[in-house]
C-alpha positions in Angstrom: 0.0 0.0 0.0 1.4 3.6 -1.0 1.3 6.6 1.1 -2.2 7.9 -1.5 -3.7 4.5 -0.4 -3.6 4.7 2.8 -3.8 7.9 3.6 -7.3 7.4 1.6 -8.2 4.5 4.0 -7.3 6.5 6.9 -9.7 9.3 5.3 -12.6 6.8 5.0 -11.6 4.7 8.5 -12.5 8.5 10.2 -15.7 9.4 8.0 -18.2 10.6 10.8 -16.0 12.2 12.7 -15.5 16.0 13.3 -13.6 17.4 10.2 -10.9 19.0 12.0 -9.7 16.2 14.2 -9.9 14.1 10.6 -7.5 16.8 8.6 -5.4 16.9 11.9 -4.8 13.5 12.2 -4.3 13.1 8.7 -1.9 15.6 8.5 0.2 14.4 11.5 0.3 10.7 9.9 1.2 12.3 6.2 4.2 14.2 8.0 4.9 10.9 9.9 5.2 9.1 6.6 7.3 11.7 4.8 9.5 11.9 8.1 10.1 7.8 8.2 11.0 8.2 4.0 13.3 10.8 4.4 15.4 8.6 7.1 15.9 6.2 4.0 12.7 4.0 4.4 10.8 2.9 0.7 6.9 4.2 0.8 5.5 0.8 1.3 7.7 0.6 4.6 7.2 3.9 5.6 3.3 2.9 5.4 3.7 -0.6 7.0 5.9 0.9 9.6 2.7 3.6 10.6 0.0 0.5 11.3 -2.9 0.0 9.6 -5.3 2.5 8.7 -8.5 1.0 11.1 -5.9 0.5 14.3 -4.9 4.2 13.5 -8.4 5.4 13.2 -9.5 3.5 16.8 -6.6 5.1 18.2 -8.0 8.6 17.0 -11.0 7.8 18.1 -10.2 6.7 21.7 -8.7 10.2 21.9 -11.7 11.7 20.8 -13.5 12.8 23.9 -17.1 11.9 23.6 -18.5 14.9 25.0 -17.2 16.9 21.6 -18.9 13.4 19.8 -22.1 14.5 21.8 -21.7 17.9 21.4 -21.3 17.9 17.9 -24.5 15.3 17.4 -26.4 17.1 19.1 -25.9 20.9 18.8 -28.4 22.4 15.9 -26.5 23.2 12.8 -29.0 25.8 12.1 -31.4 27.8 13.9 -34.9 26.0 15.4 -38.2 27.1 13.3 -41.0 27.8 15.9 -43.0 24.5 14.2 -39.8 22.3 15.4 -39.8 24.2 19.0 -43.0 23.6 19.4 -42.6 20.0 18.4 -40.0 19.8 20.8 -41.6 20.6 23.7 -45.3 18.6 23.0 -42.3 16.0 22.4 -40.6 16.2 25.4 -42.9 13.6 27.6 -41.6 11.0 25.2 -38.1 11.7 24.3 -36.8 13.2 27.9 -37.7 10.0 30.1 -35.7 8.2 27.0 -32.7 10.4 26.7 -32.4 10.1 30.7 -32.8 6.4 31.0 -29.9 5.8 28.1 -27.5 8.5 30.0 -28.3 6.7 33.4 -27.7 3.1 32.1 -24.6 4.6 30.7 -22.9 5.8 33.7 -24.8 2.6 35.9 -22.3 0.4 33.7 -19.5 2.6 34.0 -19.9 2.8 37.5 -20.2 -0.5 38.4 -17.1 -1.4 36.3 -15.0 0.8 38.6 -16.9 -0.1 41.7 -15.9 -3.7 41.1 -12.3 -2.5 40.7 -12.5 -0.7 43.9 -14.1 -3.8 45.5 -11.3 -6.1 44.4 -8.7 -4.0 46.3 -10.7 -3.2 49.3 -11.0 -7.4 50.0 -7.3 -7.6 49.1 -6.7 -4.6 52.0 -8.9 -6.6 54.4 -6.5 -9.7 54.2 -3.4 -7.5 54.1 -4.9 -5.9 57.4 -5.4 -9.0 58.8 -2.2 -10.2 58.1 -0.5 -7.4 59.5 -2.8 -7.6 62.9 -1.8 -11.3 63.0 2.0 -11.1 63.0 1.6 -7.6 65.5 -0.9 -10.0 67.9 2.1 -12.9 67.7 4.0 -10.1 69.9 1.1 -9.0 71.8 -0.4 -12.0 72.6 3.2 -13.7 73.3 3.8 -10.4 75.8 0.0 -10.7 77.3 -0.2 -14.6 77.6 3.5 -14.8 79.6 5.4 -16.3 76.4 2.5 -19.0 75.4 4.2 -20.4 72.1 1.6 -22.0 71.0 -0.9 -19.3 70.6 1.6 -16.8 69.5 3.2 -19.7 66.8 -1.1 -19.5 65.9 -1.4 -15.7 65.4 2.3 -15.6 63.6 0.3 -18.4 61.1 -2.6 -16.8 60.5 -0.5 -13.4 60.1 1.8 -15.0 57.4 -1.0 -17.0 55.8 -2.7 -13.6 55.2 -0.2 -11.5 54.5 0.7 -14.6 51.6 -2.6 -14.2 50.5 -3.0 -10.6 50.1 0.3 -10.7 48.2 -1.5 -13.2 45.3 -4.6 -11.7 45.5 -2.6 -8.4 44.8 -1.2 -9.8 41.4 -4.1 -11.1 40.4 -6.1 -8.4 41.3 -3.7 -6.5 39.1 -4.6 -8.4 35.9 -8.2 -8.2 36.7 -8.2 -4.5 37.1 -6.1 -4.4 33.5 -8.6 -6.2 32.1 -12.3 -4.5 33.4 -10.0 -0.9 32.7 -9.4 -2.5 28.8 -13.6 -3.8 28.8 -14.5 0.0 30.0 -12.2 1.0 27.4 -13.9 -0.7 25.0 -17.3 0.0 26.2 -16.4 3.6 25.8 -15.1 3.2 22.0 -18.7 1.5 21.2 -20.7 4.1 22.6 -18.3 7.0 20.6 -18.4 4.5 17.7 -22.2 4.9 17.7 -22.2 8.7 18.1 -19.7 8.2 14.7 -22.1 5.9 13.1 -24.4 8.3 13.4 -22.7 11.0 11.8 -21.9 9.1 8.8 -25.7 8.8 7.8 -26.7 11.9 8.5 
């Protein structure tokens, strides 16, 4: 693929979006090309070097932020004729309860994907608290109980069996995290793909 090629991809990967961010981007990647053929590269590996014209334009896109998307939608090109106001309003009782239920399902799902991440590390806290109360009570209890072994050999367990647990549970409360963070990434880019989508047909 030639620089004209995919530039020309690129142009049709970003159709629906707002022209500016398109001629932007477009620009940068054109300058990025002619940057990567002046160091010596060939056109086709200036281009291969770059990505793909669809990974590019979901890159743009995640950059985009969706109130602009939104804004842009939304906001009236043109002035409203009284017969549309009117409209509007005598409207309202059917559209408004609709507009409000999509926004709050919206944020329910994005809420609940970083209330689970909070979750995860407030139960992995708990056990690293309880560790940490287990090997301080081996000292206490040891100090308290006139140097009974066995109970403080039990709290100096339970106190490294938790604090061994929290450590795991950190890790793979790590990966979980990267993973709902790349889903509510991804649930973002669907709803701006749709505001996109949208733009295209009108």
């Amino acid at each position: 693929m030639n620089q004209t090629e995919w530039i020309t991809a690129l142009r049709q990967a970003l159709r629906g979006l707002p022209r500016e961010d398109v001629e932007r981007s477009v620009g940068f990647y054109e300058e990025a090309i002619q940057d990567r053929m002046e160091e010596g590269c060939t056109e086709e590996e200036a281009v291969a070097a770059i990505g793909t014209p669809r990974d590019i334009a979901d890159q743009i896109l995640a950059e985009i932020p969706l109130t602009k998307l939104v804004r842009k939608k939304v906001a009236p090109t043109r002035a409203f004729r009284p017969w549309e106001i009117i409209l509007l309003i005598l409207g309202a009782p059917l559209w408004l309860p609709l507009l409000l239920a999509a926004v709050s399902v919206f944020l329910a799902i994005y809420i609940a994907l970083w209330s689970v991440i909070l979750s995860l590390y407030a139960v992995d806290l708990s056990v690293a608290a309880c560790g940490i109360v287990g090997i301080v009570g081996t000292f206490l209890y040891g100090y308290l109980s006139g140097g009974h072994i066995a109970g403080s050999l039990l709290f100096l367990g339970a106190g490294l069996l938790c604090s061994g647990i929290a450590l795991f549970l950190f890790f793979g409360f790590n990966q979980a995290a990267r993973g709902i963070l790349l889903l509510s990434k991804q649930f973002m880019l669907c709803i701006k793909a749709l505001f996109k989508k949208k733009e295209e047909a009108a």
